[in-house]
C-alpha positions in Angstrom: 117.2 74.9 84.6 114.0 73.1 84.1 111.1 71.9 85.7 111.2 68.0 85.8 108.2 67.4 83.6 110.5 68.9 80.6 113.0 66.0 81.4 113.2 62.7 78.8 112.6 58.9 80.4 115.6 57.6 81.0 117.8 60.7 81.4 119.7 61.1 84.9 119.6 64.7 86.4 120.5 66.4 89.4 117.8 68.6 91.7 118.9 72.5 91.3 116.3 73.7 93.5 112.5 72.8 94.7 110.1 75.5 94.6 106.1 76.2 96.4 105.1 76.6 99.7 107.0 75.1 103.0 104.7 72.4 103.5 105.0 71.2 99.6 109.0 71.8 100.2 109.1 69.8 103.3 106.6 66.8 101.8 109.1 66.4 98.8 111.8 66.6 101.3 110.8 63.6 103.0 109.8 62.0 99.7 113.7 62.0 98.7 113.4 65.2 96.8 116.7 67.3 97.8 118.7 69.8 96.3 121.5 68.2 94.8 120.1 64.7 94.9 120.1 62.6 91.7 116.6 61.6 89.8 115.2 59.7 86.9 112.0 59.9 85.6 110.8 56.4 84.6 107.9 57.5 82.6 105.4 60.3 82.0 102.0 59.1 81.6 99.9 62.4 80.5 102.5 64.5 82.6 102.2 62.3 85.9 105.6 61.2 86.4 107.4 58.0 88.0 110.9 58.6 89.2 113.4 56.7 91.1 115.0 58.9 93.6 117.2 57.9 96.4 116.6 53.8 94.8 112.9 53.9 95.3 110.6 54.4 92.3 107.6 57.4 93.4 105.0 58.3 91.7 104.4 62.3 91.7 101.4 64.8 90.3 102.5 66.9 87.6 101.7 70.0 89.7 104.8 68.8 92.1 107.1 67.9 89.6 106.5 71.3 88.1 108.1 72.4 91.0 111.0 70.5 91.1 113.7 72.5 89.0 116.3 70.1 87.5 
């Protein structure tokens, strides 16, 4: 298990488990961020990530996709 920043362009992987507080939890919840969901990062640009989940492309800090745990 790794956070999603570690994770190559291009490279499909499932969510394992999504870490910080309830209100974090429940705002990538809503973003398509669930455990056992499928994502892609698009591109890293200086650890910022795009990522399609769910078929929509969403741009996340890298201090959130630290906390996703692929």
């Amino acid at each position: 298990m790794m956070p999603l920043t570690m994770v190559n362009p291009g490279e499909e992987n499932i969510i394992k488990r999504i870490g910080g507080k309830e209100d974090t939890r429940r705002f990538l919840e809503n973003l398509g961020f669930v455990v056992g969901g499928a994502v892609t990062v698009v591109s890293d640009i200086g650890g910022n990530l795009i990522v399609n989940v769910k078929e929509s492309r969403v741009a996340i800090g890298k201090d959130m996709a630290n906390k996703i745990m692929v």
